[in-house]
C-alpha positions as CSV (number, residue, x, y, z in Angstrom):
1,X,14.7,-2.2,5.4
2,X,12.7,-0.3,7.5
3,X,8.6,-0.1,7.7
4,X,7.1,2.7,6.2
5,X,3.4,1.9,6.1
6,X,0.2,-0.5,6.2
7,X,-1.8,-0.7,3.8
8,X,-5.2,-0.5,4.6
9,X,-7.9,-1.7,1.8
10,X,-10.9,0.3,2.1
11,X,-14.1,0.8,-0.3
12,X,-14.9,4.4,1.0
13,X,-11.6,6.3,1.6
14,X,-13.8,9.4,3.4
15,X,-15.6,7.1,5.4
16,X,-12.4,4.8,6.4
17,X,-10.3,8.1,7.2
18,X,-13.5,9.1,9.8
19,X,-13.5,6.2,11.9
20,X,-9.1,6.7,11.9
21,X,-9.2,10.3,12.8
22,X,-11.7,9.3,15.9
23,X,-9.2,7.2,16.7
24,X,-6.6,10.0,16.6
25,X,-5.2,9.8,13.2
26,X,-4.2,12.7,11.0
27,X,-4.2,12.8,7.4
28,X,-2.6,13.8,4.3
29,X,-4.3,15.5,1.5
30,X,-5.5,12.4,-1.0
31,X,-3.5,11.3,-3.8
32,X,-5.5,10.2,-6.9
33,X,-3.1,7.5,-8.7
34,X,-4.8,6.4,-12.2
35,X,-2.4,4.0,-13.2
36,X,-3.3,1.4,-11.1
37,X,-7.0,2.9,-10.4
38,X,-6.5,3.6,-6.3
39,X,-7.1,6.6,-4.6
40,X,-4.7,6.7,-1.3
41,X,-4.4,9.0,1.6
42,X,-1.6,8.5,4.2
43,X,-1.9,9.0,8.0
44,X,-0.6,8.4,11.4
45,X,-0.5,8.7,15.0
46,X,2.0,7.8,17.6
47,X,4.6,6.9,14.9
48,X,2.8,4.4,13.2
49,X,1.5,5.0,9.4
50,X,-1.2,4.0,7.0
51,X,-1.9,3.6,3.7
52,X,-6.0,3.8,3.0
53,X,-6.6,2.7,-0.4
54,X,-9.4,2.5,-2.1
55,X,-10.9,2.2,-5.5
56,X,-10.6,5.3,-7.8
57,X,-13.3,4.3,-10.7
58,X,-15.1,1.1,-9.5
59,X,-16.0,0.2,-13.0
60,X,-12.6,-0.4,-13.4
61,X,-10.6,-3.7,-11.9
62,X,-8.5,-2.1,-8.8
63,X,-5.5,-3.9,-6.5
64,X,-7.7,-3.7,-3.8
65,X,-10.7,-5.4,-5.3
66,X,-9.9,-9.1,-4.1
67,X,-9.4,-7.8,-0.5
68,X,-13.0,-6.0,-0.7
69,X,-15.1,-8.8,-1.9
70,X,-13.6,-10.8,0.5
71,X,-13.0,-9.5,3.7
72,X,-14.3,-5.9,3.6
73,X,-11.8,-3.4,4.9
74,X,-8.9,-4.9,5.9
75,X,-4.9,-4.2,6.2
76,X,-3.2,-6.1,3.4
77,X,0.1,-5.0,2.9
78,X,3.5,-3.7,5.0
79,X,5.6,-1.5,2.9
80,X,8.9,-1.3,3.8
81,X,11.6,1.4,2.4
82,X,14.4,0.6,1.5
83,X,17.8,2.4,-0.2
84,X,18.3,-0.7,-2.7
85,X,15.6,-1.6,-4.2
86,X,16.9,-4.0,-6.5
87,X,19.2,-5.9,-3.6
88,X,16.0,-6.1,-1.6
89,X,14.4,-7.8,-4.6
90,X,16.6,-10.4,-5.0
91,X,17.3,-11.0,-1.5
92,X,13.8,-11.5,-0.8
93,X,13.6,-14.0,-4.0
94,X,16.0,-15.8,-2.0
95,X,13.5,-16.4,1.1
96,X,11.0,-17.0,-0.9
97,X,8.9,-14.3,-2.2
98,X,7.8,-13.8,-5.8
99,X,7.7,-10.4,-7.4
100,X,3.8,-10.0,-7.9
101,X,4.4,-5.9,-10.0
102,X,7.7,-5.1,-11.1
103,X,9.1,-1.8,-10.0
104,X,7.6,1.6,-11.4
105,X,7.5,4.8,-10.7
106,X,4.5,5.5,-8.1
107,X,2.4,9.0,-7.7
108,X,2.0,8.6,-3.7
109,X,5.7,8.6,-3.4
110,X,6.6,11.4,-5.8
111,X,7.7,8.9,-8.5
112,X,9.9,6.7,-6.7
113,X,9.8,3.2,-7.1
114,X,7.6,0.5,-6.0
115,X,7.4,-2.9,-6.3
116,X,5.1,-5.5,-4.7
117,X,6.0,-9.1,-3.3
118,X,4.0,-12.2,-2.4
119,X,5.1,-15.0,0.2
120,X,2.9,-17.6,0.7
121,X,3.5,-17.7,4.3
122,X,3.3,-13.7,4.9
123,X,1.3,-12.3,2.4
124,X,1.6,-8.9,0.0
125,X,4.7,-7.0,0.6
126,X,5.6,-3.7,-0.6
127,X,8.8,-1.7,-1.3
128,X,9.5,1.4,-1.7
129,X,12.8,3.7,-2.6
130,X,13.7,6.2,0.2
């Protein structure tokens, strides 16, 4: 496995992608994903990248919802890509980490897989197919 992102929870994604780019980060054009009600844009800067994710319709329930209530902007996942999704899965089951959303297709990454994964002791992990 290899890291391929944070994710960043954020309730404004133009307002969160300001404060990054005077910090020296450049962007990606947004990607709206209505299945699970987020609207994402991906950045970077000296090899590190980001996930900002916000809300798409905020009269609808959003991933990112628990995170915002709580703690305001905040990063709240690594993703990690990896070449076997499945092995991944299992091999973290092994350590300890529950599946939290089953793997499915995903808009931001041109319909590869996802999946998410909870340890107690590390938090929200993501994974994605390279």
């Amino acid at each position: 496995m290899r890291i391929d992102h944070i994710g960043y929870a954020v309730k404004r994604l133009d307002r969160a992608r300001a404060a990054f780019e005077a910090l020296g980060f450049r962007f990606e054009e947004p990607v709206e994903d209505p299945d699970r009600n987020v609207l994402l844009q991906f950045g970077g800067k000296d090899g590190v990248r980001i996930e900002l994710v916000a809300p798409l319709d905020k009269t609808l329930p959003s991933p990112v919802d628990s995170y915002l209530s709580k703690l305001g902007p905040t990063p709240y996942h690594f993703c990690y890509g990896t070449e076997d999704l499945e092995g991944e899965i299992e091999s973290l089951e092994q350590m300890g980490f529950r599946v939290t959303v089953p793997p499915a297709p995903a808009v931001a990454f041109g319909g590869r897989r996802v999946a998410f994964m909870m340890n107690l002791g590390l938090g929200l992990m993501e994974l994605v197919e390279d």
